[in-house]
C-alpha positions in Angstrom: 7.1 15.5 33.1 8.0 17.5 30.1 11.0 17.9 28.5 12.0 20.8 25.6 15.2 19.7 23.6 17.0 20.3 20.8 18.4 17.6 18.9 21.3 17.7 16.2 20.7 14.6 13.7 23.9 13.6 11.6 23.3 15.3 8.1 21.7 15.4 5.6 18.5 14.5 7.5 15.5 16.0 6.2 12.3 15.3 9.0 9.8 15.4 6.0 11.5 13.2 3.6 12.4 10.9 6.4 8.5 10.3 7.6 7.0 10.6 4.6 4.4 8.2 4.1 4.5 7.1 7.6 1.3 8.5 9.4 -0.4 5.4 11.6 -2.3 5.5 14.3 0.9 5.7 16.4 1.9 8.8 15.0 1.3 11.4 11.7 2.9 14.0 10.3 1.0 17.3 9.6 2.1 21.3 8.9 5.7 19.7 9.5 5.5 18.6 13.1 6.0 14.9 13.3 3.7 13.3 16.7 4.4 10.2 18.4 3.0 8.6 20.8 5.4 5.4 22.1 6.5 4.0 25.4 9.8 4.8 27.3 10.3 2.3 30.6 7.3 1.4 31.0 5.2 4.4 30.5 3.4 6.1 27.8 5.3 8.7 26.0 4.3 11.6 23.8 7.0 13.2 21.4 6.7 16.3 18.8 9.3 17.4 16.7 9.6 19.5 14.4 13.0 20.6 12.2 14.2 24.3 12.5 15.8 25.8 9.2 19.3 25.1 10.5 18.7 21.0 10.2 18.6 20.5 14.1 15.2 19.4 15.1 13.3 21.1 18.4 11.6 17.7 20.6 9.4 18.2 23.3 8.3 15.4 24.7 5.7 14.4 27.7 6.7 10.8 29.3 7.5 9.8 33.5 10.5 8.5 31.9 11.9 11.7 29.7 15.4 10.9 29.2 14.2 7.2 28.3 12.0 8.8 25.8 14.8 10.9 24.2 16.9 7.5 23.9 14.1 5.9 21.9 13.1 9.3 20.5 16.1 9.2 19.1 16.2 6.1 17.7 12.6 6.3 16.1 14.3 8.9 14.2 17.4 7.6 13.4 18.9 10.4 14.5 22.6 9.3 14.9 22.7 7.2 11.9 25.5 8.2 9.4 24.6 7.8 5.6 26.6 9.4 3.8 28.7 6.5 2.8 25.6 5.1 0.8 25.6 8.3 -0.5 28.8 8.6 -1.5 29.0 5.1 -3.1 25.6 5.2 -5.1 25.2 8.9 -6.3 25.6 8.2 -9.8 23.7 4.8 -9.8 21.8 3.7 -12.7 19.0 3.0 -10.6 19.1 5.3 -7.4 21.2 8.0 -8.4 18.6 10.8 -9.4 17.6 9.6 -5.9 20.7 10.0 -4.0 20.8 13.3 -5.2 17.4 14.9 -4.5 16.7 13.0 -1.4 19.7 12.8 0.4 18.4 13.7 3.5 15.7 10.6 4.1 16.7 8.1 6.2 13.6 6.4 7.0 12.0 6.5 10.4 11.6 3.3 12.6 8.9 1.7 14.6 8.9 2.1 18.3 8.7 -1.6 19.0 10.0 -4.7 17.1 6.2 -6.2 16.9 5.4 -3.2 15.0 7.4 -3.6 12.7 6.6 -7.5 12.2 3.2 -6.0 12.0 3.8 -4.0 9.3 5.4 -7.1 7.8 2.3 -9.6 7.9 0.4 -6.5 6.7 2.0 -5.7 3.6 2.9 -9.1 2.0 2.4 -8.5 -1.5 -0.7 -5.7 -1.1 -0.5 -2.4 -2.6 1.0 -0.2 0.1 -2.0 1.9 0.9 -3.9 -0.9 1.6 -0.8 -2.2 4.0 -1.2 1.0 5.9 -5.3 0.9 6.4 -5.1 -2.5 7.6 -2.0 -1.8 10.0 -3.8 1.3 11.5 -7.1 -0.7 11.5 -5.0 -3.5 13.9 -3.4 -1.2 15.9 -6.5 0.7 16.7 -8.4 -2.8 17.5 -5.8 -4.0 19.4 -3.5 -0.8 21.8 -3.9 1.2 23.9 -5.2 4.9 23.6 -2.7 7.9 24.6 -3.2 11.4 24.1 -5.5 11.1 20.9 -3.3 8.1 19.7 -2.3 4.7 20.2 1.0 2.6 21.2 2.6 0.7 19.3 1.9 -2.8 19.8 3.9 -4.8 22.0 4.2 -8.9 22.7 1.7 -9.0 24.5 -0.3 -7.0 22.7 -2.2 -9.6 19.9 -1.9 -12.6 22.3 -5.6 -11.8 23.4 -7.0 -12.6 19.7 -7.3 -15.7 17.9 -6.8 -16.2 14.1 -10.6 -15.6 13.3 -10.5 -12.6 15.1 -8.0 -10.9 13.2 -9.3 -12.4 9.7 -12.9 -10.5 11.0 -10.5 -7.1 10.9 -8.8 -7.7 7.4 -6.0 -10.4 8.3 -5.8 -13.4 6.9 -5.8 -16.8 8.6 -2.2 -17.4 7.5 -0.4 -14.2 8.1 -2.8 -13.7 11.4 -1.0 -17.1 12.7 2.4 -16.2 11.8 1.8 -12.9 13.7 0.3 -14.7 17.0 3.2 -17.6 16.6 5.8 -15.2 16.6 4.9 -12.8 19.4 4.0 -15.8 21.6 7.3 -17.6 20.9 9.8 -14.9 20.9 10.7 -11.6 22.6 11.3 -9.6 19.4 13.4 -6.9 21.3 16.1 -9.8 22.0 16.7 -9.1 18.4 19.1 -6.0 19.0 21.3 -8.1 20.4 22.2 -9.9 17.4 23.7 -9.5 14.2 21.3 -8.7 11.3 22.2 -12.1 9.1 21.2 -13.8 12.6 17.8 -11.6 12.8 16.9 -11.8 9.2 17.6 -15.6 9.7 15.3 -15.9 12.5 12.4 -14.1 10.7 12.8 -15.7 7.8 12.1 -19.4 9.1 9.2 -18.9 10.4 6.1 -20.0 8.5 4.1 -17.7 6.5 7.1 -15.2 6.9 10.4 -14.7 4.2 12.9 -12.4 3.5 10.5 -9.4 2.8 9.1 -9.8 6.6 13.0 -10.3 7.6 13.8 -7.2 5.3 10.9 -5.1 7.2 12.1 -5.9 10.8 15.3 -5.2 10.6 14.8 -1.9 8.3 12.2 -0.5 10.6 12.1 -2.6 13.9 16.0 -3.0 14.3 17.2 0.2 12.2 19.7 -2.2 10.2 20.5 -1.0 6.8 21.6 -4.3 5.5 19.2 -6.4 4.7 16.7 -5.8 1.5 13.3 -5.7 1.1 13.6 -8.6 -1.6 9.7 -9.2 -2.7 8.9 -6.5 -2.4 5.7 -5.5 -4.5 7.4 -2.3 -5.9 10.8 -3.7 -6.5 8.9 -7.0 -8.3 7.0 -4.3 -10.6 10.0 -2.5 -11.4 12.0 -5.7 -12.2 9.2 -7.3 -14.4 9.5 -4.0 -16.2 13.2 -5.1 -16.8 12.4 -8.2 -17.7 9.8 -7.8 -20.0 7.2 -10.4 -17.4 6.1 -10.9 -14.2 9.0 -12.1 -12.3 8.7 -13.8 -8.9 9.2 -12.2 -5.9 12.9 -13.8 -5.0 14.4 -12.7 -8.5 14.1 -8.8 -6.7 17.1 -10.1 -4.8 19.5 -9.4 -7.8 18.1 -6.3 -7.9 19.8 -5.2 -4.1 22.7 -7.4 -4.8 24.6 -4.4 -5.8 24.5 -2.3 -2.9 25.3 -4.8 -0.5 25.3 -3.9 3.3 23.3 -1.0 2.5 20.6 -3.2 0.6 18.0 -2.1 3.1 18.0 1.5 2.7 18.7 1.2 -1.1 15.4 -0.6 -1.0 13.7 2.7 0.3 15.7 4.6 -2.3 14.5 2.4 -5.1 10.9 2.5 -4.2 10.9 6.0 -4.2 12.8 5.8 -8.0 10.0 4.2 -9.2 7.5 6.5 -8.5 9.1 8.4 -11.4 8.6 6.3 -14.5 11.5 8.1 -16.2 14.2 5.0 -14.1 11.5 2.5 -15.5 12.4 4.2 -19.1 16.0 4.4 -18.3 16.6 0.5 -17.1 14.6 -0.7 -19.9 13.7 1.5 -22.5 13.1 -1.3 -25.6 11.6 -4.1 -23.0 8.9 -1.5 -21.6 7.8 -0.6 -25.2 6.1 -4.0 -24.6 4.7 -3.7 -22.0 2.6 -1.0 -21.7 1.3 1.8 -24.3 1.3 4.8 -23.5 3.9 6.5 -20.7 2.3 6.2 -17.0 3.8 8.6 -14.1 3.7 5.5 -11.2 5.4 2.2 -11.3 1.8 1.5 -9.5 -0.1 2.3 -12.7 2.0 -0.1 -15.4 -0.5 -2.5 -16.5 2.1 -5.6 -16.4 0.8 -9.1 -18.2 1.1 -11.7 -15.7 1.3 -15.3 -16.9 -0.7 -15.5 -12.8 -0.9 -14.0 -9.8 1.5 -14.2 -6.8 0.7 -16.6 -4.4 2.1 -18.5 -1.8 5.6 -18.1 0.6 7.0 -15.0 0.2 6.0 -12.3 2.5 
């Protein structure tokens, strides 16, 4: 069944800034339309979308289950989220406020299904984000189903056919391969709407070979909770050793989002996306960066840092 909608997103919402950077095999962006291929009760769902000058965005979408697949639709999107608190509150931050400003309309979109996000998680501990994304698409490819020229997001069942050598063959490694099997065996992921985010991010967090950067990435992008931080993260630990004048570890990031409280989560997005200008590196630490590096870079991904050693170990 198809179904042509329009929906009205709570604004600012800009469809482009919000799904920026967040082609996968489940779904890419291209000319503007945003495709998605996800499941709505129990069967395969195909959503494009696509914003109209007026903000609203036109959906039409292809499921058994349409209405079911405008609830999740919906949701993917973030649709019905209200930001404009976090807006309000951190528009002339020291840190995010350039940000606020000129990107007020990205709220980031969400995963389909809880495992993908935990996916995501075990996939990007501590690598550079592109090569997160090719070894995310890589697994999902290997692992879901095919639907209309892409695949579904990966469900609890969906990895439970592979071992731990299997998935190091594909680019995982034997650590973050078992925390990924563990988890979807042990636990129904979606349970986790049910609870409170500081109950969620706890759960996550006490698993082995998981921390609060995997906790941070499922409730950001699998739950669509705006409160817990992406502490560890590899951009956030490059923008604080910038501070700082070294390489920090990864759990020092968490003074970083201590500011902006219950929105830590999306003020993590906000502050990646600062740092992609070097001018907030400049601004936070002007005489400490002088340092560091020798000449001005345009990427926070470019500073050639001295590291007393490498990151190892615990934290996602």
């Amino acid at each position: 069944m198809a179904l042509e909608t329009t929906i009205a997103p709570v604004q600012p919402y800009s469809l482009d800034l919000s799904a920026q950077m967040r082609s996968d095999a489940t779904r890419f962006l291209r000319d503007g339309i945003l495709t998605l291929a996800y499941e709505a009760g129990g069967a395969p769902s195909l959503a494009r979308v696509v914003q109209k000058p007026d903000g609203r965005l036109d959906a039409s979408i292809e499921s058994a289950e349409p209405e079911e697949a405008l609830r999740r639709l919906r949701f993917v999107l973030a649709a019905d989220d209200d930001h404009t608190e976090f807006l309000r509150r951190f528009r002339d931050d020291h840190l995010i406020g350039r940000a606020v400003k000129s990107l007020a309309g990205m709220r980031p979109i969400r995963t389909a299904t809880v495992v993908h996000s935990l996916l995501k998680a075990v996939c990007g501990q501590l690598i550079e984000a592109r090569a997160a994304r090719l070894l995310e698409a890589r697994l999902v490819r290997l692992s879901s189903p095919e639907h209309e020229g892409l695949r579904l997001p990966p469900g609890r069942e969906t990895f439970q056919r592979f071992t731990r050598a299997d998935l190091a063959r594909h680019g995982l490694v034997s650590r973050k391969g078992s925390a990924l099997l563990r988890v979807t065996k042990e636990l129904d992921l979606e349970r986790l709407h049910g609870v409170s985010t500081e109950v969620a991010a706890r759960r996550i967090e006490r698993e082995r070979g998981l921390g609060p950067w995997s906790a941070g990435m499922v409730c950001l992008f699998g739950l669509g909770r705006y409160e817990c931080g992406l502490v560890g993260d590899l951009g956030l630990v490059k923008l604080v050793s910038v501070q700082r004048g070294r390489w920090v570890e990864t759990e020092e990031t968490r003074e970083l989002l201590e500011p902006y409280g219950e929105w830590a989560g999306l003020a993590s997005v906000y502050l990646l996306n600062s740092v992609k200008d070097y001018s907030v590196g400049r601004s936070v630490g002007k005489r400490m960066t002088s340092r560091i590096v020798s000449r001005p870079v345009s990427s926070m991904e470019s500073l050639s840092i001295q590291r007393p050693r490498p990151p190892v170990g615990g934290i996602p």
